[in-house]
C-alpha positions in Angstrom: -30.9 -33.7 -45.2 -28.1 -35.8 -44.4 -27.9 -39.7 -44.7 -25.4 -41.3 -42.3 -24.3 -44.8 -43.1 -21.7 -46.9 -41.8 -18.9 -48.9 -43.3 -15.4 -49.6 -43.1 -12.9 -48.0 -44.4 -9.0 -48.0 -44.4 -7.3 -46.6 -41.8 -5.3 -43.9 -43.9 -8.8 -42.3 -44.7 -9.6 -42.7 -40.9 -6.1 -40.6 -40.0 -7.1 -37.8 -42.9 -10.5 -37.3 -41.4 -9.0 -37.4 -37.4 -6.5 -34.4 -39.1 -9.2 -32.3 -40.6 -11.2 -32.7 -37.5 -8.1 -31.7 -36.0 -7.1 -29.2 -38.2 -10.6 -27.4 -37.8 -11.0 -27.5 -34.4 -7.7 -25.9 -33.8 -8.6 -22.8 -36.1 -12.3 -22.6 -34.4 -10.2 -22.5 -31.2 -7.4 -20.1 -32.0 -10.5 -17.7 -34.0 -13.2 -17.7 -31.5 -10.7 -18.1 -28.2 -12.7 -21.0 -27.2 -10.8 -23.5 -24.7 -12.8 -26.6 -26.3 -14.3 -26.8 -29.9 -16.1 -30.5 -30.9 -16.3 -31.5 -34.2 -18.0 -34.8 -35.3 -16.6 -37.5 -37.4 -19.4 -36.9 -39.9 -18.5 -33.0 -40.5 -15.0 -33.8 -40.9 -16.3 -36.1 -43.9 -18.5 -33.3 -44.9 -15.7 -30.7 -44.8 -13.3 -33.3 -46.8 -15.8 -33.6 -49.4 -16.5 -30.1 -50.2 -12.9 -29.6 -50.3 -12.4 -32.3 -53.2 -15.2 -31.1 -55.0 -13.7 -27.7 -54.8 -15.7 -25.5 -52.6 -13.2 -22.3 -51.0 -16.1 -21.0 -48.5 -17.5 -23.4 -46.2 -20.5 -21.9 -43.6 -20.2 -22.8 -39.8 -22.2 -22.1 -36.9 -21.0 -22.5 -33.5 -23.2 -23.7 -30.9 -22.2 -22.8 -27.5 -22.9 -25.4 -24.8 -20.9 -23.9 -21.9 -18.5 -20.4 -21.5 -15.6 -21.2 -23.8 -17.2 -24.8 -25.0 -19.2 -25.2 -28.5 -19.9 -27.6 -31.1 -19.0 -26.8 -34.6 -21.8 -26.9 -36.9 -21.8 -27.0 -40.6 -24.9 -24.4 -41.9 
């Protein structure tokens, strides 16, 4: 289960999540030739976390809301 909380944090850690969430999106894109891929503030955390604990495979799901939409999903 996941526990969101909110707080404030600096602005360079805000512009390293908005490049992962960036980052992933664009590769979800270009892999699944979707025209629009979301990905959540709070999975771009998640994904930055795993990677600094050293995880290489990270599971996704994509849930399709429309032809060539979906919403990236962390399994």
């Amino acid at each position: 289960m996941v526990k969101t909380i909110q707080l404030k944090v600096d602005e360079s850690l805000q512009q390293v999540l908005e490049r992962v969430r960036k980052e992933v999106s664009e590769d979800m894109k270009k892999t699944y030739g979707l025209s629009e891929v979301t990905v959540y503030g709070t999975l771009a955390s998640q994904i930055l976390a795993a990677r600094n604990m050293g995880k290489d495979v990270l599971h996704f799901k994509i849930r399709k809301i429309g032809l060539n939409r979906g919403i990236l999903e962390l399994m």
